[in-house]
N, C-alpha and C positions, 0 to 999 in steps of 0.2 A: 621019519614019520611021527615020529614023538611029540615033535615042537611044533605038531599042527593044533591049530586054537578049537577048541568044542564049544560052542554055544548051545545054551537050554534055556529052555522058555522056564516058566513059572511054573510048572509040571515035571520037568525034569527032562519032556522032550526036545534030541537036538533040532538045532535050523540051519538050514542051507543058505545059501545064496537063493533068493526066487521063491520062496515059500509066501504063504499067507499065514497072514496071525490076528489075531481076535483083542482085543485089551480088553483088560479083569478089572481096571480101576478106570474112572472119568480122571483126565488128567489136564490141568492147566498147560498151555506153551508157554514158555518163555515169550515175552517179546510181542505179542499177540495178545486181542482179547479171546483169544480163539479157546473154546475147551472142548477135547475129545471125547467122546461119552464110553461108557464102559458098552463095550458090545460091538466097537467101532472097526469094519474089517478092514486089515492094510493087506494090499497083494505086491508082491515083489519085492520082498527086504534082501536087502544088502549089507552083509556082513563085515566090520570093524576091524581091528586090528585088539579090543577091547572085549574081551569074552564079556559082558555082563554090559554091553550095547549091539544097536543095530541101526543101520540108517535105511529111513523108508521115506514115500511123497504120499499125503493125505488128498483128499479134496480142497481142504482146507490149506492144508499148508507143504510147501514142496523143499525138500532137505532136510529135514526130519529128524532126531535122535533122538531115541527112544531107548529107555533100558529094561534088559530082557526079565526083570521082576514082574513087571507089570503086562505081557505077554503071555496067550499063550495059543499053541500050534493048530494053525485052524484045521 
């Protein structure tokens, strides 16, 4: 039970699999002219293998990784 991975948003609270989460900052995508604005909800994130990411699908943009700084627990 030790070697299980803890993810925390920008708050310090953990996430699940399937949570919702809010972004704290407007963020550029890679590869995209696309920019997410701060306030932007994502529902159903998918947790990494990388405590300090998350993989979610926006409207904008589907396959998503995003790091959990910039999160937080909606």
């Amino acid at each position: 039970m030790s070697d299980e991975i803890v993810v925390r948003d920008a708050n310090g609270a953990q996430l699940h699999d399937g949570d919702s989460v809010t972004l704290i900052k407007d963020l550029k995508v890679k590869g995209t002219s696309e920019t997410l604005k701060r306030g932007t909800l994502v529902k159903g994130i998918r947790l990494t293998d990388n405590p300090g990411e998350i993989e979610c699908n926006t409207k904008q943009v589907k396959g998503l990784v995003l790091k959990t700084e910039f999160l937080k627990k909606a």
